[in-house]
N, C-alpha and C positions, 0 to 999 in steps of 0.2 A: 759387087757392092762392097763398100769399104762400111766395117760394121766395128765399133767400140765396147767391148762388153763393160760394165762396172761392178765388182763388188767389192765387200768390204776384206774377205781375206778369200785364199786363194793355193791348193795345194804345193805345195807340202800338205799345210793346214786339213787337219781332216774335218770331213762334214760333206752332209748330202748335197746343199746347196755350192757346194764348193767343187763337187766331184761333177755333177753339172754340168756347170758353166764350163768347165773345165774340156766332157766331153762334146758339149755343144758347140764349143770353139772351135775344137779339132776339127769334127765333123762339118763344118760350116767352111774352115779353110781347105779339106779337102773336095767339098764341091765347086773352088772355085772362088771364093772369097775373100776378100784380105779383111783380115780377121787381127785386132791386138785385145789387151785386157789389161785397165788400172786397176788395181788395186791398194790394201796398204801395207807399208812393209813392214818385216816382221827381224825377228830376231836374227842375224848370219845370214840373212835373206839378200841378193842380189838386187841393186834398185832397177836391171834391167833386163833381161832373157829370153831367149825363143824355147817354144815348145809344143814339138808337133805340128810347125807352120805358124804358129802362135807368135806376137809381139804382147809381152809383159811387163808392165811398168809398176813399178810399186814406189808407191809414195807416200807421206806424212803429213801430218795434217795435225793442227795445233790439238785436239781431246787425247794424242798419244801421248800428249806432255802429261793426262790424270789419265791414266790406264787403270786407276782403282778402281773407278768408276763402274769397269765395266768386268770384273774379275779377274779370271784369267785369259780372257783373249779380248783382242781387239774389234772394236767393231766400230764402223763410220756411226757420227750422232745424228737423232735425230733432225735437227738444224744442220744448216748451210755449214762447214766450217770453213774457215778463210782462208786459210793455210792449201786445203783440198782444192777448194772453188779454184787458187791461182794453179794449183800443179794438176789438176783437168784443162784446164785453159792450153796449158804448154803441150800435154797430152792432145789434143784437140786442133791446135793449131801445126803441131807433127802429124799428126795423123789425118785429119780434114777426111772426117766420118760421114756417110750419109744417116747412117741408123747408130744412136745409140742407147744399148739395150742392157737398161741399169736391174740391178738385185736387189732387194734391201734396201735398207736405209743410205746408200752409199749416191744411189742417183740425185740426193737432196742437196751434193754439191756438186751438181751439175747443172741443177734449173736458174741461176741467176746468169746462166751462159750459155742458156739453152737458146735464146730468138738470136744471137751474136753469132752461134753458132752455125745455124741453119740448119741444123741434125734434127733428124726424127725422134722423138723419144719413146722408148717401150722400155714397158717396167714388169717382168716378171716377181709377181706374188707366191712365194715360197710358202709363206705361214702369214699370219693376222697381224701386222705390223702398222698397216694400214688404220687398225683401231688399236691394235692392242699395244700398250708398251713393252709388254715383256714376249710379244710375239706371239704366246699361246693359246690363250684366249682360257685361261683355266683360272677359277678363281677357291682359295681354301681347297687343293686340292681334286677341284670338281670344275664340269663343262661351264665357262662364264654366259652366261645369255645377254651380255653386249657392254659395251664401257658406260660408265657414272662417275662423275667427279671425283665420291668418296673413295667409291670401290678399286677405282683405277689407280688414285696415288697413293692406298695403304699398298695394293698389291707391288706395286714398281719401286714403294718404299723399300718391303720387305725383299722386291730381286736386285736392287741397284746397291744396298748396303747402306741403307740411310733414308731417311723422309725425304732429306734436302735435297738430295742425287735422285731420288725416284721421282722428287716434283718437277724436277727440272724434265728429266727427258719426258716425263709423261704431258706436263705442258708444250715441251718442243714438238713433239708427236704431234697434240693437236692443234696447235698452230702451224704445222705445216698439212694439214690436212686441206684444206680448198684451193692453196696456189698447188699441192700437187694436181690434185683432179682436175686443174685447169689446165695444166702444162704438158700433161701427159699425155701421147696422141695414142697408143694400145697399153692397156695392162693386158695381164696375161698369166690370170688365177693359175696355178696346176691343179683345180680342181673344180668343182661347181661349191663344195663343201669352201671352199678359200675364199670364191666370189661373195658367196653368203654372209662370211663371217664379217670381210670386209667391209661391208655394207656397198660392194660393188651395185648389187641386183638395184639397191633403195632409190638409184639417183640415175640422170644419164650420161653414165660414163661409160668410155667407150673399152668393154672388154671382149676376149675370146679366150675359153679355158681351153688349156692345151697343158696334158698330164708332163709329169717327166716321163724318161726313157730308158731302157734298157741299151748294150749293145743288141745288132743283129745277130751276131753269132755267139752271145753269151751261152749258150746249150753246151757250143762246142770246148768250150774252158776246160784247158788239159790238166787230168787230172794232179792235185797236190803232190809232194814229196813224201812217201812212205813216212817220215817223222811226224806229220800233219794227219795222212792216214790213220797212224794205229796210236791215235788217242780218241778213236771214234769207237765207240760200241758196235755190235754188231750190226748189220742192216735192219733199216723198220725201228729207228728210233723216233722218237719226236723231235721236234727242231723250234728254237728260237733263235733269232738272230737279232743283234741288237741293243742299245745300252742297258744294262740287268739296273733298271730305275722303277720307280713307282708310274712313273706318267709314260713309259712303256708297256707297263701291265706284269710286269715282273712278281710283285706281292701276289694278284689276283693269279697269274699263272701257276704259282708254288703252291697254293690252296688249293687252287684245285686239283695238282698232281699229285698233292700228300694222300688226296681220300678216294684214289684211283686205287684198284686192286688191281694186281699185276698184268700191269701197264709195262710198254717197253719204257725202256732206258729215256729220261728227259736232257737232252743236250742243249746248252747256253752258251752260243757264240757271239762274244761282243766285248766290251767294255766297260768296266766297273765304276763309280764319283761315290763320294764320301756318305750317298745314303745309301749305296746298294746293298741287299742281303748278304750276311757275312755267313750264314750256315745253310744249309740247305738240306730237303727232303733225301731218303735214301735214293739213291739211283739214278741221281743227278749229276751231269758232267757238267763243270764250267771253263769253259776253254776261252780266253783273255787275247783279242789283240789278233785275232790270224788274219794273214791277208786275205783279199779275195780269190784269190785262184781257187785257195784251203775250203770260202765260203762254200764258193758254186762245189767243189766235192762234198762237201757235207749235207748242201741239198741233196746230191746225187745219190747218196746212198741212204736217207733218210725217209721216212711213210707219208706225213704231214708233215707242212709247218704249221706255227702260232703264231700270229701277228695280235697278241690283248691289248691293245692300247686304250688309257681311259682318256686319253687327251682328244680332241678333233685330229687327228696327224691327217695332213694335207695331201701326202701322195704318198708314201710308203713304197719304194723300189723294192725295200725288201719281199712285198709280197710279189710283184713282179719277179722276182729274181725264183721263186720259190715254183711258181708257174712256169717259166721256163724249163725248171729243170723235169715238168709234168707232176709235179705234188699235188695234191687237196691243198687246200688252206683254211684255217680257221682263223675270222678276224671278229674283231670286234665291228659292231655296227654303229659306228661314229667317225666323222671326217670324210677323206675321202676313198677310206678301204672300201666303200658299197659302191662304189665308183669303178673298182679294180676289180675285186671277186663276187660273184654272181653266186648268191644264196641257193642253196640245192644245186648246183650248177657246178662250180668250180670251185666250191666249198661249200665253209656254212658260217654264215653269221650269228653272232652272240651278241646280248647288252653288254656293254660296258661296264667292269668293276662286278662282275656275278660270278665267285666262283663256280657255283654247281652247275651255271648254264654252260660256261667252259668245260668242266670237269663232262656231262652228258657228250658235246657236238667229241671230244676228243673217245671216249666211253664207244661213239656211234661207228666211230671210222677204225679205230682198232681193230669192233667187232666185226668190220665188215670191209676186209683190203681191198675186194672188188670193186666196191662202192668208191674209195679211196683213189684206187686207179682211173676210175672213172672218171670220177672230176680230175684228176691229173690229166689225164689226156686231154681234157674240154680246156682245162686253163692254158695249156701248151697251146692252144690253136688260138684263145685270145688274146696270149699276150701278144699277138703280131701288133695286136693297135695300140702296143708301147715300144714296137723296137722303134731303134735311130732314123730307120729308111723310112720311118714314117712321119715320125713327128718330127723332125730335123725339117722335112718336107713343107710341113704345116705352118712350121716358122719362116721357113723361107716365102712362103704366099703371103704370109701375112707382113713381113716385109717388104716385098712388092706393093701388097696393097696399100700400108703408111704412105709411102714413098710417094706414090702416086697420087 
């Protein structure tokens, strides 16, 4: 099957959505597939390259001439742009795709060449883009309970840098909302949580939620380099992984580890932006930027993870990655982490944004390592229904099925 993936950026570039596509491609041309991916291109970035069997095209598209727009990275607009539409077209016409299987907002310059083309189109739903302009569906801080004219263009005001920038994409959004859902032959939420927000379930549009994926053999991840090592506290620490922000759960997290009495060591692997906490509770590591090998070691030697997010977060790998290595987890019970870890089971779920309900579920597993192990082992046996050999699989039928 000759398969087009589309997003808007594309690693180097980090990002969940990006690491993805990224290994879905791979995996997709190792079963078999001739497999390329447009993208847009970026800074010293090659406009052409293989990788891992992979064909990558990186292209431009007239909104990179206002890159203000969109802060500091690039992201395809909501609208068609024209500049895209013709260098998908050339993309398109090299490559002569049966399935093209767009990300984000990037596939919206592909539907004016989508019947020209003859390709299938599937649109995998990473986050609420679908209603939301800003993607997250969070409004002042807090879960949005669905778009409104006003509510929609103050918030996209305040993320685009401007009323005028925010009205635009937030109108281009919703005017491209009915010719997508007509053109679209599978979406394909990573969550049931994604479908909902979407207003996938509301209408009859044709979806199948299919999570993201871990590798198969991620458990086996050799361990880090002694330098990566012995910045870690002892074994039986706590673990967060992930950007140290508020719509991570980062504040809520630090509340509730300050009124912990001698609690292990709280470890912070991730990534910092200009609102993160600059001080931190005693006993606190924050470790900046490790790669993943560094990750999966720091699971390995750690008791629990933390996954507090106040946002709906749509599929969370990280708590995947955390099950793998046979942890508990504590998540918050919002999006699609009740999706991933199974309350009393494989963890334990918390409301969203409640220190003290955090500060107890982490109080419970401390006091009880047994308990701890226990669900680590349960979550090790369910994360099979995220490795690659499975849902790589799931993609592939459903592929088939468009097709047909």
């Amino acid at each position: 099957m000759r398969i087009l993936m589309l997003i808007d950026s594309y690693p180097p570039m980090i990002g969940g959505a990006q690491q993805h596509v990224r290994n879905l491609s791979i995996a997709l041309a190792a079963r078999g597939h001739d497999v390329a991916v447009a993208t847009l291109a970026g800074p010293g970035m090659k406009s052409y390259e293989e990788d891992g069997g992979v064909r990558i095209y990186r292209l431009r598209g007239t909104l990179q001439r206002a890159e203000t727009i969109f802060r500091d990275r690039t992201y395809a607009p909501p609208l068609p742009d024209p500049e895209l539409v013709r260098a998908i077209r050339a993309v398109v016409m090299r490559e002569r795709p049966t399935i093209v299987h767009a990300h984000n907002w990037m596939g919206r310059s592909f539907m004016p060449i989508k019947r020209w083309s003859e390709a299938k189109l599937v649109v995998t739903v990473h986050d609420y883009n679908l209603s939301c302009a800003t993607w997250i569906l969070m409004r002042n801080g807090e879960p949005c309970s669905g778009p409104g004219p006003v509510k929609c263009l103050t918030c996209a005001g305040a993320n685009y840098n401007g009323l005028a920038k925010g009205a635009a994409v937030a109108l281009g959004n919703w005017a491209m909302n009915k010719p997508e859902r007509s053109l679209v032959d599978m979406f394909i939420p990573v969550s049931a949580a994604v479908a909902t927000g979407n207003r996938l379930t509301m209408g009859k549009y044709p979806y199948r939620v299919i999570p993201n994926f871990i590798p198969d053999d991620i458990a086996d991840t050799p361990e880090a380099p002694s330098d990566y090592r012995s910045q870690l506290p002892a074994d039986g620490y706590l673990l967060f992984v992930g950007s140290l922000t508020r719509q991570k759960g980062i504040e809520t997290l630090l509340e509730a580890y300050a009124g912990l009495a001698g609690a292990p060591a709280l470890v912070l692997v991730g990534y910092t932006l200009p609102e993160s906490p600059t001080t931190f509770p005693p006993n606190v590591v924050v470790l900046k930027n490790w790669p993943h090998a560094a990750v999966m070691t720091a699971w390995r030697h750690s008791l629990v993870g933390i996954v507090p997010s106040i946002w709906p977060d749509p599929c969370p790998s990280v708590a995947m990655e955390a099950m793998a290595a046979g942890k508990a987890v504590i998540a918050s019970d919002i999006g699609g982490l009740p999706e991933i870890v199974e309350d009393g089971k494989t963890g334990i779920l918390v409301p969203p944004g409640r220190p003290e309900a955090l500060r107890r579920a982490i109080a419970r597993l401390v006091d009880d390592p047994d308990l701890a192990a226990r669900m680590g082992a349960a979550g090790r046996a369910r994360v099979t229904a995220f490795h690659a050999g499975t849902v790589v699989g799931h993609i592939e039928s459903l592929y088939a099925e468009v097709s047909a």
